[in-house]
N, C-alpha and C positions, 0 to 999 in steps of 0.2 A: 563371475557372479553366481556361481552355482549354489552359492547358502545363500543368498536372498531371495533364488527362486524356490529355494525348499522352504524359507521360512515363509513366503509368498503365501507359497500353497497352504501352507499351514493358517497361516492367520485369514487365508477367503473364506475357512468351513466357519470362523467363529465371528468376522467383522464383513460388515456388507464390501461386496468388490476388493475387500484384500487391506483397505485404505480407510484413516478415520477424517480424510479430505479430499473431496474429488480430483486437487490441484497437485497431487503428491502420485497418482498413477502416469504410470506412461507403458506403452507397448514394448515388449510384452510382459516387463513385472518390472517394477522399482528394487532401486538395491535398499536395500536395510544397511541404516545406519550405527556405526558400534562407537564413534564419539567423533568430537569434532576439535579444534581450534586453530587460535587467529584466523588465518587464510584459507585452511582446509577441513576437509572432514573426510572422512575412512566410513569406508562399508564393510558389511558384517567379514568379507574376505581379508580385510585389510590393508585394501585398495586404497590410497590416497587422491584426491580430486580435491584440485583448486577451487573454491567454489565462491560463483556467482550470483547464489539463488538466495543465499544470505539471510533465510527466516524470511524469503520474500522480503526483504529490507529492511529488515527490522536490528540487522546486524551490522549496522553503521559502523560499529569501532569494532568488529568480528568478532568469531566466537571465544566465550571465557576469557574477556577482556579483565585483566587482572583487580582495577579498581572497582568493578562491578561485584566478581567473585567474592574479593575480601570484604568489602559491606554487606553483603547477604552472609557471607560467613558468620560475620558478627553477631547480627539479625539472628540466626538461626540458634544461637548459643541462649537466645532469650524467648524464645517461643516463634511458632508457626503464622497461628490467629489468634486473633482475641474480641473479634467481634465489637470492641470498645473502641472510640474516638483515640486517635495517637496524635501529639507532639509531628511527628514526622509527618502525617498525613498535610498538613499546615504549612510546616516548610516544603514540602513538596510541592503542594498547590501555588506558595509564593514564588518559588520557580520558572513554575508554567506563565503565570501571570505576567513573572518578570522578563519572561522571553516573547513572549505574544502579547502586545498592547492594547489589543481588540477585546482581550480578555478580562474580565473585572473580576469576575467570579467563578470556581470549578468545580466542579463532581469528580468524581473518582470512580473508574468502575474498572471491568475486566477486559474487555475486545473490543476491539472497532466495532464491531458488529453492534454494542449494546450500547456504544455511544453514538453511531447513528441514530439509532432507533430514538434515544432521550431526545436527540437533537430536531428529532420530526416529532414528535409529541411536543416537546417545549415548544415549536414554530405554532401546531396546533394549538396548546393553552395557549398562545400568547394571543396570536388573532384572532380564533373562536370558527378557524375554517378549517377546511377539509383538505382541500386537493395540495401534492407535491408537485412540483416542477422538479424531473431529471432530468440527463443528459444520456441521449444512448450509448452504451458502452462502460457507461462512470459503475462501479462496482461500489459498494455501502453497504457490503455485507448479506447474509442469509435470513432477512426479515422480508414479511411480505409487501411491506410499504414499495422496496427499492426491488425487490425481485425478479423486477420489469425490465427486457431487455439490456442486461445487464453485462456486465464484462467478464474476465477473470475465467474460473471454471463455468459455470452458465454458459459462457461465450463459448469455450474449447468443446464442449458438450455438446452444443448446439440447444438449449432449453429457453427458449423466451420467456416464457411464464412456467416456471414450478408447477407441477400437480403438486397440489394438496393445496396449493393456494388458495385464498376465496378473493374471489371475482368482485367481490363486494368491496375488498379493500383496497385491490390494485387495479376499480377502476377510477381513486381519486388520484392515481397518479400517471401524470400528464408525462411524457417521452417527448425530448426536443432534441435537435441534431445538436453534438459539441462543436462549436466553433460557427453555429449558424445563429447570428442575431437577429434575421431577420425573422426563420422562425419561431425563434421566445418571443420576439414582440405580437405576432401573428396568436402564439399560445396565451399571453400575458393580457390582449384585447378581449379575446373570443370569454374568459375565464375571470369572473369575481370574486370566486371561493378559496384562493390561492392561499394558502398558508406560509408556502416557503417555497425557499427554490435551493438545491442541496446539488452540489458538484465537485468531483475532483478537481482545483485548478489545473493542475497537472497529471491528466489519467495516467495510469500507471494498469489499467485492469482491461485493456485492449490494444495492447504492447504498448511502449510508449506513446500519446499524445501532445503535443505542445500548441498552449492558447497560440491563435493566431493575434497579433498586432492588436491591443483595443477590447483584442474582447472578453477581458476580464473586469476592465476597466468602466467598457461599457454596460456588463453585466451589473453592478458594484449602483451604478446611474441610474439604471432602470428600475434594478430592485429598490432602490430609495425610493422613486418620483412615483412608486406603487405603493410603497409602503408594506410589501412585502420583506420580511424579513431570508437572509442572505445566511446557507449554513453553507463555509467550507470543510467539506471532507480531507484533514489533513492527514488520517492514519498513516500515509506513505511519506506524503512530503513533510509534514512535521519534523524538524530537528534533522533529518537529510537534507533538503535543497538550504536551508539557511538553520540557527535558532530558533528563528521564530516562524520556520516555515514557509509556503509559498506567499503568504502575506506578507509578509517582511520583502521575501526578492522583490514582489511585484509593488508593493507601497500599497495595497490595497487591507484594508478591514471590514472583516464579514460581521454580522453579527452574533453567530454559532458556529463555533471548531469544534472541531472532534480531533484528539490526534490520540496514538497507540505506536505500535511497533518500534519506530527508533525510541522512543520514552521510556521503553522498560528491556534495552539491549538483550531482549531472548527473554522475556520474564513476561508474566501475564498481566497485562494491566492499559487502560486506555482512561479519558478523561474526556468530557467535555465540559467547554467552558463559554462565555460569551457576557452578555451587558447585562448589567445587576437586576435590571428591571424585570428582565430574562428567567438567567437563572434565578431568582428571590420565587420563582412560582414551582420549583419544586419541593416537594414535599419532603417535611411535616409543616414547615413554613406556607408551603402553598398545597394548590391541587393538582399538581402535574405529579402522578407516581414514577417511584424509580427506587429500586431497591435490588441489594446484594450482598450475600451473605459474605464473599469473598472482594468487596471491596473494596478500597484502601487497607487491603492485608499489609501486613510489615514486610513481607518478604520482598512483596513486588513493588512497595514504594520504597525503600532502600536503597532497590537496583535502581529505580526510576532516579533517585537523588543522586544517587552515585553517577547515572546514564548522562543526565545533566551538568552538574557540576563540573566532570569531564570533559563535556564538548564543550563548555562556556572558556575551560579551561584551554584547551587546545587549539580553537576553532578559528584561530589566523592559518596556522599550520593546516586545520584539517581540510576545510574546504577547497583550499588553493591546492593543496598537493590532489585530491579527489576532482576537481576539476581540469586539475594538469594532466592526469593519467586520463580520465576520459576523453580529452580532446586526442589523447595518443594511440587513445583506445579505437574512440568511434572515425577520425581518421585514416588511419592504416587501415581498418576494415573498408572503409570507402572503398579507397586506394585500389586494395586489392579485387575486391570483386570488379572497379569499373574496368582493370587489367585483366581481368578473365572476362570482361563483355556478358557479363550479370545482371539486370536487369533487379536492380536493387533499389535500397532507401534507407538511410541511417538515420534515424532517431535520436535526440541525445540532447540533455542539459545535466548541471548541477553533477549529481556522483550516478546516472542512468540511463540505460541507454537498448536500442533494439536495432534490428536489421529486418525489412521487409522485402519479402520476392516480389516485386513489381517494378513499374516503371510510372506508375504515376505518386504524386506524394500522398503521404498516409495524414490525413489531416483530423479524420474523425472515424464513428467507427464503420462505415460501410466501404472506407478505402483499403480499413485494415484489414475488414474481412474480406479483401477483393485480393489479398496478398495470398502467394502462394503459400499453404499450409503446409502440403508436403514438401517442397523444398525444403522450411524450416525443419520439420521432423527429418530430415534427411540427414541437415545441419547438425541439429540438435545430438543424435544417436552416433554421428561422427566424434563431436567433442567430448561425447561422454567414455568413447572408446579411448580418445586420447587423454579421459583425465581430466576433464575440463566439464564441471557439474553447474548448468545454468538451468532456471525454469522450464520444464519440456514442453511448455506453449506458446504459442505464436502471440497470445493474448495476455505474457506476462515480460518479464525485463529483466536485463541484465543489469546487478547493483555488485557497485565496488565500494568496498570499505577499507576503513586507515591500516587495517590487517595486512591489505595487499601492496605487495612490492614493485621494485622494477623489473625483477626477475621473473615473480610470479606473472607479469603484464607480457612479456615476453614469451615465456612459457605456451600461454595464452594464444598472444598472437599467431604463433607458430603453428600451433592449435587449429585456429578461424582459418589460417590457409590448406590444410588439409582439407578441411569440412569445409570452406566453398567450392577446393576441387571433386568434392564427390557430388557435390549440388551441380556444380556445372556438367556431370557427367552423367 
């Protein structure tokens, strides 16, 4: 890795820390990437790694998935922007719509990040109240509403509240345990001013998460019989755990999604969407602002129609084979560490999955941060030796996409057993 750490050095004198993402450093320099596809990606040496980090999951059908490629190809042959209303933007949104049924109506924008943020401003216009309900650990991006004990980098970092933040803004937002209903109801009594209550179903931003039994369901109950409106945060699980996302598996509808990442397979673009009554209050229609110069670009709705139409197309094939290889996956890793007398915990649904140094289960985020960090970095620097490139935080996940094989799964496997023998050692 000797040209990633000269270009390292090179890019800290002119970018803060080296990195234009707190989540892309790792000790002692990150390799610099020289291109990527299907199942892998090469650093600047030439080095090939199977890779599990996947755009953070945004790489569902992996990289330079050919029908993506060739529709922005196209795209490109007829302009970049245009700042004008498209044709494409319309069927794109009819898409979204068509895959999530909670959804009546969409926005288009760029990042998770800015679709949360519309999606706590709409909850706001709509009630005419202040304060959020999160979940600790749940990640929603780099605004200061959610910036509140939050997952992801924040979490690897250790930062509970951002400097620069004002206090003013993230004290309307209320921190409740994941998986703990008794205290939302305790949060949900104490608190009139509630706007919304915003959650990943399925955290992905403090290693894997999984709801326990109900309580989503019950979440779904409560935010009704309050009259509180219900955003799920789908950026991860949209179009990876199902079509229509974790609503769809679980049978539940919120009434504000956010989703990004798998929707634009590597392209920049996210949407949020929810009940007409909802969205009809953004503007120029309403008073809820929200604007982008770069949204519903052609580029990134293209790839998004293409990202779509794809998995609609595949999607008996894709899940079941992404679900087969996981259960192959997060099994054998069981397997083997409980044969090495590891004091472990496997994680895992749909195409995701993690492994935690402990012995009690990881159910929410103070079990996960009870897991042993440095083992994982131990892990983690093991499998990159051998080639095997997964998120280098304890606080993010392993995602598999239709890219990878039986072989590369093997590969892999072979992999996890070296890097638990150095954890055990």
């Amino acid at each position: 890795m000797s040209e990633s750490r000269k270009l390292f050095n090179t890019a800290k004198k002119m970018i803060p820390s080296g990195v234009n993402s707190p989540v892309r450093y790792f000790e002692p320099y990150p390799f610099f990437t020289k291109k990527a596809n299907g199942a892998y990606i090469w650093d600047a040496g030439n080095t090939r790694y199977i890779d599990f980090c996947n755009g953070y999951g945004a790489l569902l059908l992996g990289h330079r998935r050919k029908e993506i490629i060739s529709s922005v190809s196209k795209q490109l042959s007829k302009g970049t922007l245009y700042c004008t209303p498209t044709e494409s933007e319309t069927e794109l949104s009819k898409l979204i719509i068509g895959n999530f049924p909670s959804v009546e109506k969409v926005r288009l924008m760029n990042t998770g990040g800015e679709a949360t943020m519309t999606a706590i401003r709409l909850a706001r216009g709509f009630t005419k109240k202040k304060k959020i309900i999160k979940f600790e650990g749940c990640y929603h991006g780099a605004h200061d509403s959610v910036l509140v004990k939050a997952g992801s980098g924040s979490a690897h970092n250790g930062i509970s509240v951002s400097d620069g933040g004002l206090d003013e803004v993230s004290k309307n937002t209320l921190v409740v345990g994941y998986n703990d209903m008794e205290d939302l109801q305790k949060t949900i009594r104490k608190n009139k001013d509630i706007a919304g209550v915003i959650v990943e179903p399925i955290p992905a931003n403090m290693g894997l998460i999984l709801p326990e039994k109900g309580f989503l369901s019950d979440l779904r109950k409560i935010t009704k019989e309050n009259d509180i409106p219900l955003i799920f945060d789908e950026v991860v699980t949209g179009f990876r755990v199902a079509p229509g996302g974790a609503q769809e598996h679980f049978g539940i509808e919120p009434d504000i999604t956010t989703v990004a990442k798998a929707l634009g397979s590597g392209f920049t673009i996210s949407a949020v969407g929810g009940k007409k009554e909802i969205m009809d209050l953004l503007s120029p229609g309403g008073r809820v602002y929200q604007a982008s110069t770069f949204a519903g670009n052609p580029i990134s709705v293209s790839a998004a129609i293409s990202s779509i139409k794809t998995i609609d197309k595949i999607k008996n094939k894709l899940y079941s084979k992404l679900e087969r290889f996981n259960l192959l996956f997060s099994t054998a890793l069981d397997d083997v560490a409980a044969d090495m007398k590891i004091p472990h915990q496997v994680n895992s649904t749909a195409s995701m999955l993690q492994i935690f140094f402990t012995d009690k289960p990881v159910v929410d985020y103070q079990t996960s941060k009870n897991a042993n960090a440095e083992k994982f970095q131990k892990l983690f620097r093991t499998l990159l030796k051998n080639k095997i490139f997964i998120a280098p935080s304890q606080f993010e996940v392993v995602f598999l996409s239709d890219a990878h094989t039986q072989s590369d799964l093997n590969k892999t496997l072979d992999a996890y057993h070296l890097a638990l023998k150095s954890v055990k050692n």
